[in-house]
C-alpha positions in Angstrom: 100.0 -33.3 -64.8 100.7 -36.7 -66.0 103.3 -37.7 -63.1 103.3 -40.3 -60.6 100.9 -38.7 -58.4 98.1 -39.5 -61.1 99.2 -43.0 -61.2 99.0 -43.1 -57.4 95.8 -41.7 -57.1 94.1 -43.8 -60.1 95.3 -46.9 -58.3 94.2 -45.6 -55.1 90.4 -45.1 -56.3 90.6 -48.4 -57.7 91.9 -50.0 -54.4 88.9 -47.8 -52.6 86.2 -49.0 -54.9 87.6 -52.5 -54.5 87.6 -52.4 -50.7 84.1 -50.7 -50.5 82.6 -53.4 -53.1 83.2 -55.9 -51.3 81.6 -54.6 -48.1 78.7 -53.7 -50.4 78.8 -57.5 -52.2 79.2 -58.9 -48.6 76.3 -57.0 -46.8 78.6 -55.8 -44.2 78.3 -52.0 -43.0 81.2 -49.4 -43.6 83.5 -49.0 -41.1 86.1 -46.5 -39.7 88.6 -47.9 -42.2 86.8 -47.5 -45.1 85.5 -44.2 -44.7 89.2 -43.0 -43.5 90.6 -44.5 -47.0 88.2 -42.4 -48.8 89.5 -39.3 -46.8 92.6 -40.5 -47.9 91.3 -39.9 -51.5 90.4 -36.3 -50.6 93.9 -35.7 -49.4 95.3 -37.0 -52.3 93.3 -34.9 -54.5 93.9 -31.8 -52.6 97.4 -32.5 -53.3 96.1 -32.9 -56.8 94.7 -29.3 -57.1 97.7 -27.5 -55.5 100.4 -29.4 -58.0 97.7 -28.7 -60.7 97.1 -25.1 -59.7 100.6 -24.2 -60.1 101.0 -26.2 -63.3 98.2 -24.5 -64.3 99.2 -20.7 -63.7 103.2 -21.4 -65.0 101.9 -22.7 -68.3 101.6 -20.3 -71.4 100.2 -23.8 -73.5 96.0 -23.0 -74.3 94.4 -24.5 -71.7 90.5 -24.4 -70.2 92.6 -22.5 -67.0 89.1 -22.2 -65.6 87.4 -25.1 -66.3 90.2 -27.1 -65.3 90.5 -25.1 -62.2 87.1 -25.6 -61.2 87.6 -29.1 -61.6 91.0 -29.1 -59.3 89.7 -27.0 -56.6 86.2 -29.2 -56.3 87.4 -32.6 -56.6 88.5 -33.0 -52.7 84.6 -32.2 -52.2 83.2 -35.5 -53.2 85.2 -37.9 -51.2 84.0 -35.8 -48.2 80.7 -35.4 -48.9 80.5 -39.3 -49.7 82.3 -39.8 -46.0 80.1 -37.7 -44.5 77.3 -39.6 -46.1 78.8 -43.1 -45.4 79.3 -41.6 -41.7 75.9 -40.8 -40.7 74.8 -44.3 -42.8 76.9 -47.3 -42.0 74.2 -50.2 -43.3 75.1 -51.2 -46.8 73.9 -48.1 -49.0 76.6 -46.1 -47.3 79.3 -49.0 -48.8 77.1 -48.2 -52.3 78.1 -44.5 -51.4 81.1 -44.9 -50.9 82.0 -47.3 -53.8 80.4 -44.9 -56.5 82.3 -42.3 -54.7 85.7 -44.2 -55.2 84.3 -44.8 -58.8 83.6 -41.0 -59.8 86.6 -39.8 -58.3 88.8 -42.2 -61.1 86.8 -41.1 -64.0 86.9 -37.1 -62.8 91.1 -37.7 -62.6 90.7 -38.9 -66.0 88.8 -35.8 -66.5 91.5 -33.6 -65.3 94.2 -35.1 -67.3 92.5 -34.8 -70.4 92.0 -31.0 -69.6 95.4 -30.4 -69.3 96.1 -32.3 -72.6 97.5 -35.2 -71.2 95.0 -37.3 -72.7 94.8 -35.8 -76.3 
């Protein structure tokens, strides 16, 4: 899985968190924008989980298939659930949402890509 999808999407949680930090660091509330770049996220780690899914089922290396499965399939979850949040809260805790969001989403790609033994 190490490809340049992952490098995409690690930069793009760092560009998210960036963005939604300084709306948090600047006391303004999250906007359309904002929230839509962390759908973005969720897009990109749908496209994640299929890629991964198929890497996952072709390979005869020892992997945690389920574990790591689990992971794959779940991940597009949490940038949802943090728009959905961030949606119905738009004063500055729903830029906090967002922003640990953006954050969590890095360090679960990290996750994944030491599952599949990219990171061992």
């Amino acid at each position: 899985m190490d490809s340049p999808l992952t490098t995409l999407i690690a930069i793009a949680c760092l560009a998210v968190a960036g963005w939604a930090i300084s709306y948090l660091i600047a006391g303004r509330p999250n906007d359309g924008a904002l929230r839509g770049a962390v759908l973005g996220l969720a897009a990109l780690f749908t496209v994640l989980a299929v890629v991964g899914l198929i890497e996952v089922v072709g390979s005869d290396r020892p992997l945690p298939r389920l574990q790591l499965a689990a992971y794959l399939v779940l991940s597009p979850l949490i940038p949802v659930a943090a728009w959905w949040w961030a949606r119905g809260d738009r004063a500055r805790s729903g830029s906090a949402v967002l922003t640990i969001a953006a954050l969590a989403m890095g360090v679960l790609l990290a996750r994944i890509t030491t599952l599949a033994g990219l990171g061992a």
